[in-house]
C-alpha positions in Angstrom: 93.9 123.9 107.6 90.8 121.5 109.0 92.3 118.1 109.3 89.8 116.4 110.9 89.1 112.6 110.2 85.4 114.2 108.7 87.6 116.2 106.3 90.0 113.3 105.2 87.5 111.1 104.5 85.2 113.5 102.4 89.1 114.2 100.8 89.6 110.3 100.3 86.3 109.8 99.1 86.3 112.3 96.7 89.2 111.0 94.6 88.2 107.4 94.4 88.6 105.4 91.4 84.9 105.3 91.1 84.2 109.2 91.7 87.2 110.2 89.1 85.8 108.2 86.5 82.2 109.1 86.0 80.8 105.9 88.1 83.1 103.0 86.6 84.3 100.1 89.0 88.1 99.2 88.8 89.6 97.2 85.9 86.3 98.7 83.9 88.4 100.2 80.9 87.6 103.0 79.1 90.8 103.8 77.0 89.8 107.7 76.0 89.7 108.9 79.7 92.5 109.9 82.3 91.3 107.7 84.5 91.5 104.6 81.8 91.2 101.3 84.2 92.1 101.7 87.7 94.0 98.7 88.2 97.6 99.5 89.5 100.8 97.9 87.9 98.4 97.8 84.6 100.8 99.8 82.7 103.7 96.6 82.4 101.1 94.9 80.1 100.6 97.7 77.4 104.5 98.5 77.2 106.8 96.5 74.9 110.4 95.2 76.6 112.2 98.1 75.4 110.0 101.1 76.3 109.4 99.6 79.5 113.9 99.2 80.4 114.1 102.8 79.1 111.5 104.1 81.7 113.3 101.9 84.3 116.7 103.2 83.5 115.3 107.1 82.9 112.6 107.2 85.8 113.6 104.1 87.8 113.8 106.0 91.0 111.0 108.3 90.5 108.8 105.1 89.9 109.9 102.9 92.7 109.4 106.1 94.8 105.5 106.0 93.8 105.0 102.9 93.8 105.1 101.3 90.1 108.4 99.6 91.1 109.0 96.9 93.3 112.4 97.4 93.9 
């Protein structure tokens, strides 16, 4: 496998925001793609109190393993 820094950054550049989306910038919303804003922790503010504690109590790990959860 070719790991050079040439490679990782073609990788990394690749699979930007920007590139996945078709050209948008971050925190541009489009809420019929994937790729809907780009904006990380977004998610807490289109989740009502109870949908969000189940996720935390189901997933809670999982999520604080990638990064949604602080703790």
């Amino acid at each position: 496998m070719d790991n050079t820094p040439a490679i990782i950054d073609q990788c990394v550049q690749a699979n930007t925001f920007s590139q996945l989306s078709g050209g948008r910038t971050q925190g541009q919303e489009d809420r019929t793609s994937f790729y809907r804003k780009g904006t990380a922790g977004d998610w807490k503010n289109h989740l009502d109190e109870n949908t969000a504690a189940m996720l935390k109590k189901d997933l809670g790990p999982i999520m604080t393993e990638f990064g949604y959860l602080d703790n």
